[in-house]
C-alpha positions in Angstrom: 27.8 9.5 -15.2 26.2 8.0 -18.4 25.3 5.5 -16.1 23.0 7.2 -13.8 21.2 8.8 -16.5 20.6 5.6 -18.3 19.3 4.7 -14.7 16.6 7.5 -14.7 15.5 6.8 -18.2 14.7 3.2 -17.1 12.8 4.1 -13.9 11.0 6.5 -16.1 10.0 4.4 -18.8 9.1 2.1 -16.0 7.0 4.6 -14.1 5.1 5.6 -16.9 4.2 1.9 -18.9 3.2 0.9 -15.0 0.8 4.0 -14.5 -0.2 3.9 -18.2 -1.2 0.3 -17.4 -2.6 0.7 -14.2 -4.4 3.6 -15.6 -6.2 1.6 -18.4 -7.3 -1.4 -16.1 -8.8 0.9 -13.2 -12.4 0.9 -13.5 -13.6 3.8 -14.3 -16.1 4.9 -12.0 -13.3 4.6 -9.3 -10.9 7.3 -10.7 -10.5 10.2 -9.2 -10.2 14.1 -9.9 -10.7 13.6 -14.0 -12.0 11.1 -16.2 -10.3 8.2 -17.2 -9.8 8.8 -21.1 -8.3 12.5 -19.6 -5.9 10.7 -17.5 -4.9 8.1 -20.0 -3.9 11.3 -21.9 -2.0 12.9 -19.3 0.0 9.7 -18.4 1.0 9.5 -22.5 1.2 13.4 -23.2 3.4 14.4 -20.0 5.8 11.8 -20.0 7.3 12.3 -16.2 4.7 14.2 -14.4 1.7 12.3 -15.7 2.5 9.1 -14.4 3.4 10.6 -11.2 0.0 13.0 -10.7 -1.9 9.7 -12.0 -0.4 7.7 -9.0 -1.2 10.1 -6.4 -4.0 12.4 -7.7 -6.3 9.8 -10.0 -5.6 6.3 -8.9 -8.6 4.9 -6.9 -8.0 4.8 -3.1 -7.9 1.6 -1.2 -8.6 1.5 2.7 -6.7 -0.8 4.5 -9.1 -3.6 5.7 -11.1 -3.2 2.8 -11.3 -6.7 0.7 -10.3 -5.7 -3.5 -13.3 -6.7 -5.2 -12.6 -10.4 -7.1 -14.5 -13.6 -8.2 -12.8 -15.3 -5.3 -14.0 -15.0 -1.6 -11.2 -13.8 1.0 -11.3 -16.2 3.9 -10.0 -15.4 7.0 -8.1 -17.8 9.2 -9.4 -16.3 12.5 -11.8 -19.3 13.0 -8.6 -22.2 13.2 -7.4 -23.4 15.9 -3.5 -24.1 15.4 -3.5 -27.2 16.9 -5.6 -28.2 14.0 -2.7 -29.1 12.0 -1.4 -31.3 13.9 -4.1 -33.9 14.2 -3.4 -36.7 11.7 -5.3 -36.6 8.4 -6.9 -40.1 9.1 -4.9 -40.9 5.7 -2.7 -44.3 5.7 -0.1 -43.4 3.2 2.9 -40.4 3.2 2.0 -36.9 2.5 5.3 -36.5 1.2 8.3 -38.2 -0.3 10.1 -37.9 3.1 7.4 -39.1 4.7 8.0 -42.2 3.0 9.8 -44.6 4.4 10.6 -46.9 1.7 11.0 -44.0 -0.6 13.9 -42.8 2.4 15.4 -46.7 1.9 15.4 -46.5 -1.8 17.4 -43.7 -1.5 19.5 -44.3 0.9 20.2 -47.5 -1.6 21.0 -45.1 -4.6 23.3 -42.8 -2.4 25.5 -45.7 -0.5 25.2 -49.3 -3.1 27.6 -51.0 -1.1 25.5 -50.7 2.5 
């Protein structure tokens, strides 16, 4: 039985450095119901129910299909055809080292000497 509550005490500690975290790298003109230095407080004051009125009343909603602002532009593959990857490259040498075939006799050297 100590087991199990050692058990809750790690998904609780878990739970709350996660939403703590999570808390203090949201933007904050995307948090909801309260302000962010209020919630920060809640997480650290209420130690169970903080982190878990944080992750569903305060933490910003994102819509599915909606693209989480970053420096990197999302790309979608809609535009390829598959049969694009299968072209050659144009290149003369091995993409990889089984591709190779005097990398695949070398080997085959190293594993049987004696052929």
């Amino acid at each position: 039985m100590v087991w199990l509550g050692g058990l809750i005490t790690l998904l609780t500690i878990v739970l709350w450095v996660y939403a703590f975290f999570d808390a203090l790298t949201c933007p904050a003109e995307e948090v909801r119901n309260l302000p962010k230095v209020i919630w920060l407080l809640v997480i650290v004051l209420f130690a169970v129910i903080g982190p878990l009125l944080w992750l569903f009343l305060g933490r910003p909603i994102t819509h599915p299909g909606t693209a989480v602002s970053s420096s990197v532009p999302v790309s979608s593959a809609d535009h390829l055809d598959p049969s694009d990857f299968h072209r050659p490259s144009g290149r003369n040498r091995p993409l990889g080292p089984d591709d190779d075939p005097e990398f695949l006799r070398r080997l085959d050297k190293r594993i049987n000497p004696e052929d």
